[in-house]
C-alpha positions as CSV (number, residue, x, y, z in Angstrom):
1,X,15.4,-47.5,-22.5
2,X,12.6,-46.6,-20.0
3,X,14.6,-49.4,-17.5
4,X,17.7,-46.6,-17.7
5,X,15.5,-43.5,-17.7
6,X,13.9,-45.4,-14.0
7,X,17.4,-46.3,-12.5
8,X,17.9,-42.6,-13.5
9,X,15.2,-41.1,-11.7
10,X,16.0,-43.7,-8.4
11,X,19.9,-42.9,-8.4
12,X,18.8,-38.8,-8.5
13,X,16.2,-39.4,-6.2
14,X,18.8,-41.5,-3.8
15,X,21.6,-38.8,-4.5
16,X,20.1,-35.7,-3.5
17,X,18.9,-36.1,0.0
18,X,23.0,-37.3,0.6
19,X,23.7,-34.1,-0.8
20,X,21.6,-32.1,1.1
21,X,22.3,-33.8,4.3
22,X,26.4,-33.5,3.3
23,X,25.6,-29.4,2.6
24,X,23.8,-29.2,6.2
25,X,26.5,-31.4,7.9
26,X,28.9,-29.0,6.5
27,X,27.0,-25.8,7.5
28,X,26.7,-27.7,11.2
29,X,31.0,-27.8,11.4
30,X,31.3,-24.6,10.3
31,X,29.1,-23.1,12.6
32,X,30.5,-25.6,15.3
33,X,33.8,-24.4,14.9
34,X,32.7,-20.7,15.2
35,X,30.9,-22.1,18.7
36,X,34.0,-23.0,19.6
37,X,35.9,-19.6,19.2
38,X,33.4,-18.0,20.7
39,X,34.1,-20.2,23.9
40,X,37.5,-19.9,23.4
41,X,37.1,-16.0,23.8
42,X,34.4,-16.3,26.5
43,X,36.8,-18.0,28.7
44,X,39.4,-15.7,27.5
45,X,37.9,-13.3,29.5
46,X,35.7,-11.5,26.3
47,X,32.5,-10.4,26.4
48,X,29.6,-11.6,24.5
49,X,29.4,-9.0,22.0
50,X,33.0,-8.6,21.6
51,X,33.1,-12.5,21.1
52,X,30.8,-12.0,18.6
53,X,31.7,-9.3,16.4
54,X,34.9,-11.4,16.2
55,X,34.0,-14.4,15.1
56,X,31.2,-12.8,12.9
57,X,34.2,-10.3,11.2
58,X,35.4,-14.1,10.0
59,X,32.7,-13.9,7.3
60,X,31.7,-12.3,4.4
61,X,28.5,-10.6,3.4
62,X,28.1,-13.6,1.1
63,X,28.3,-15.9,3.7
64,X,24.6,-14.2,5.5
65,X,23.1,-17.5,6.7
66,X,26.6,-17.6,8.8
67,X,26.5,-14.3,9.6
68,X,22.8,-14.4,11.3
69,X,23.6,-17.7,13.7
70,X,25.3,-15.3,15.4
71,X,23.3,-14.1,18.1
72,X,22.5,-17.4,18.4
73,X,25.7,-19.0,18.6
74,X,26.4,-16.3,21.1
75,X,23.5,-16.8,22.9
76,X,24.7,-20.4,22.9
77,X,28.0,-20.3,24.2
78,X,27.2,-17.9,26.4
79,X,24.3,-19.6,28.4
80,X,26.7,-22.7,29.0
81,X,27.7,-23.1,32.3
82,X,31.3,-23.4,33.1
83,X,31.5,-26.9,33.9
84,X,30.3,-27.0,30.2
85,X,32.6,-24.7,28.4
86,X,35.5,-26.8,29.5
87,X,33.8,-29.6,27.6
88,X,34.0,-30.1,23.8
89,X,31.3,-27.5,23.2
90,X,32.2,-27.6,19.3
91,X,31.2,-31.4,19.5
92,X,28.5,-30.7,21.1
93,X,27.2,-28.2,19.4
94,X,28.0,-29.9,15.4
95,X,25.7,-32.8,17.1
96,X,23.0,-31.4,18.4
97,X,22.8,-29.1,15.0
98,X,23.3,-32.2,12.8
99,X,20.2,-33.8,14.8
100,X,18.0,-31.3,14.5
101,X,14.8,-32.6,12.2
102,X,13.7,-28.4,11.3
């Protein structure tokens, strides 16, 4: 009995730091992808906070985590130079976010 109860606790233990990481590589795509609109619009000839309101309209007030990368994504897209934004910025961005140790 206590040999179950152990494998238990190891198999949770093993289990939840894949879920987390699966939960923040998923929040990393999604925010990639909205990266990538936001370029899409920037070299559509929009401008940043037009971009922005945009992409943010996308979400829901559920969805607030989303909703306050924003700026940031913004901020982002629209510091990259234009050499860059021809580039994959979506890729980019989902692996610099699924990098990050915060």
């Amino acid at each position: 009995m206590i040999r179950f109860a152990l494998i238990a606790a190891l198999s949770a233990g093993v289990a939840m730091p894949v879920a987390a990481q699966s939960k923040k590589d998923r929040f990393c795509e999604e925010l990639a992808y909205a990266s990538q609109q936001l370029a899409d619009l920037r070299i559509g000839g929009s401008d940043e906070t037009e971009a922005m309101l945009s992409v943010a309209g996308q979400y829901e007030e559920g969805q607030v985590n989303h909703l306050q990368m924003m700026p940031y994504l913004s901020s982002f897209v629209y510091g990259l130079s234009d050499e860059q934004l021809k580039g994959d910025v979506e890729g980019a961005f989902a692996e610099q976010c699924k990098g990050f140790k915060g």
